[in-house]
N, C-alpha and C positions, 0 to 999 in steps of 0.2 A: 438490789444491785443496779449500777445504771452504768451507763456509756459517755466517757469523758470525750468530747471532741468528735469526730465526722467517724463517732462507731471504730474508733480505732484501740483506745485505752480504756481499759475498765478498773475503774475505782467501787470499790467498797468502802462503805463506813464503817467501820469496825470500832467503836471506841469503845476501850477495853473499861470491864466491869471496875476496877477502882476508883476510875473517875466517875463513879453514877453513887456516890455516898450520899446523903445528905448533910445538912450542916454546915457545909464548908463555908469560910467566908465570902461575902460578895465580890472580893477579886476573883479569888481564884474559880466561882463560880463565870466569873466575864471572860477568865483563861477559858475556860473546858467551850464557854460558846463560840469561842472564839475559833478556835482548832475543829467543832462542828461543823459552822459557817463555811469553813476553808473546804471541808471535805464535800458540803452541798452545792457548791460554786465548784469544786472540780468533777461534779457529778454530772455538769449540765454547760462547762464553759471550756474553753481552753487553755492555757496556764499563763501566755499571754496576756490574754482578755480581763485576767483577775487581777487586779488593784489591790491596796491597802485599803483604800475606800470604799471599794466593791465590800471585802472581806468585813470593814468596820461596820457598814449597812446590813448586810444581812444576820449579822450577830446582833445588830443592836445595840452597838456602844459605839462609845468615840473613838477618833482615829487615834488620838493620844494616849488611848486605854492599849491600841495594839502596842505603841511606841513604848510605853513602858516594860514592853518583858521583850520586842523583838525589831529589827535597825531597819529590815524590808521585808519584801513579799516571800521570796526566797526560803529566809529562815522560818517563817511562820509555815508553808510550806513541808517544811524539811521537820520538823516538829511535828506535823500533823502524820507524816508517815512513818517517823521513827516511833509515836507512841502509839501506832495503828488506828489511828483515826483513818487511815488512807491506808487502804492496800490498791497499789497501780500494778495491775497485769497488761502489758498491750496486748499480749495475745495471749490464747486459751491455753492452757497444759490441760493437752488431751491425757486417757489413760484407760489406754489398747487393748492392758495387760502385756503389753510390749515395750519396755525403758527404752530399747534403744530407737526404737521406731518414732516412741512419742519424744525421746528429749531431740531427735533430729527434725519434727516437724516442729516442734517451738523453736529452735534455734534458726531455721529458716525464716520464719513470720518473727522474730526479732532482726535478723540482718536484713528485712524489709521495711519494718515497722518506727527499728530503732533509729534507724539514719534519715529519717524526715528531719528538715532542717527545724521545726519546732521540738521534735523533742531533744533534737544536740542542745540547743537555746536552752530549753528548760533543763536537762543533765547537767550544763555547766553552771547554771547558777545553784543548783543547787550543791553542788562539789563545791562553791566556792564557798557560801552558805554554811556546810560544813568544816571547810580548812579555819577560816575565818571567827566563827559563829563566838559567840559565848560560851562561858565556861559552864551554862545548863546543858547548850548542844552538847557539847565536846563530852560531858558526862552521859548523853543518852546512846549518842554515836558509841561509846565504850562497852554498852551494856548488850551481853551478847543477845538478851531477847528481840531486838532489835532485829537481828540477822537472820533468826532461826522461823519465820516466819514466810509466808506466799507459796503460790504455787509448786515452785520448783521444788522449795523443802518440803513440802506436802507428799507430792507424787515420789520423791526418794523415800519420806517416812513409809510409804503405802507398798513402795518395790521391796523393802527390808523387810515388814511386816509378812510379805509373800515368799519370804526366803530367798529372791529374786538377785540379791546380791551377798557377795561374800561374807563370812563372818567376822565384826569388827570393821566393816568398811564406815566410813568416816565419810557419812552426807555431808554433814556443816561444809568440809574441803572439799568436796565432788561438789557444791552449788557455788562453793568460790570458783572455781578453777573454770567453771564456764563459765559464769557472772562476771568476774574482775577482767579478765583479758578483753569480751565485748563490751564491758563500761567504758575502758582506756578508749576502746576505739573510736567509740560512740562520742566522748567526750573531746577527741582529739579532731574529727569527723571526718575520720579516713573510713570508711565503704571497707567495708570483707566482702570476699566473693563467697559465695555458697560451698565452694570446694573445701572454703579455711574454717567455716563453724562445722561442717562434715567434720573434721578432719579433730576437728575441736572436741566434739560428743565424742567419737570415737574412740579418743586415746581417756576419755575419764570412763567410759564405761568400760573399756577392757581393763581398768584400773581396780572395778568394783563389783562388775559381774558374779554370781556365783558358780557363772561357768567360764569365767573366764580370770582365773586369780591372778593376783597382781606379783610382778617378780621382784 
């Protein structure tokens, strides 16, 4: 694992076992380095910093090689995270044994972390990345594995696992419901106060709690 940026964003390279086949043909072999490259350049740079040029250099092909599957930095990006080439955590999901303790201390080190004006810049291009993207994006953006992934699904699979939340409570919607409201924010780059991500854990853990059932 290493430290994206001034120790602020931790990126993983994860890239997932079907891409490590052999055989494949030489494009699609230039694809997979391509989306590596991406992930060793946001292991050591910051999202900014990183070029098409950058990214075509340290994969080792041309810049026309990128051009061929993707329009700019953005979607290649946005591709490297959706097939887990990149898992981006800014800040650590601790795990207390206490959910509500630890989804309050992550969601504070996000409404500090998140509204740096670099990572709004990188948020919105990547949403835009997204809205825009080709018809490959649009098809990975669709595929729920995409979602069910990082930390925060993690530490809810690990509370369930402990009996720790109700029966039949519904992680995937408990890491939307505090995910999608601070993404908007983050992307619009209006600032939460600490009272409104409180306020935000609060009302999804009293939703999934096992002592705490939902009405």
């Amino acid at each position: 694992m290493s430290l994206w940026g001034a120790d602020r964003y931790h990126v993983l390279m994860t890239p997932p076992e079907a891409t490590k086949q052999r055989g494949r043909p030489r494009s699609e072999q230039s694809h997979q380095k391509v989306l590596e490259a991406t992930a060793r350049l946001l292991g050591s740079s910051s999202y900014d910093s990183i070029s098409v040029e950058r990214i075509a250099a340290e994969a080792g092909v041309g810049k026309q090689t990128i051009y061929r599957w993707w329009r700019n930095k953005a979607e290649v990006v946005l591709e490297a995270v959706l097939t887990g080439y990149v898992e981006m955590e800014l800040v650590p999901m601790d795990d207390t044994g206490d959910l509500h303790q630890d989804l309050s201390a992550w969601m504070q080190g996000m409404l500090t972390e998140g509204f740096r004006e670099e990572f709004i810049a990188m948020a919105r291009s990547l949403m835009a990345a997204g809205l825009e993207g080709l018809p490959e994006t649009a098809e990975l953006i669709r595929q729920e594995h995409a979602w069910e992934s990082g930390a925060l699904m993690e530490r809810l699979r690990r509370a369930a696992e402990r009996d720790e939340l109700r029966p039949g409570a519904d992680i995937a919607a408990a890491a939307s419901a505090l995910i999608d409201p601070l993404l908007f924010r983050i992307v619009i780059g209006k600032p939460c106060a600490p009272a409104w991500g409180q306020a935000l854990v609060d009302t999804v853990t009293s939703g999934i709690a096992a002592d705490r059932p939902a009405r």
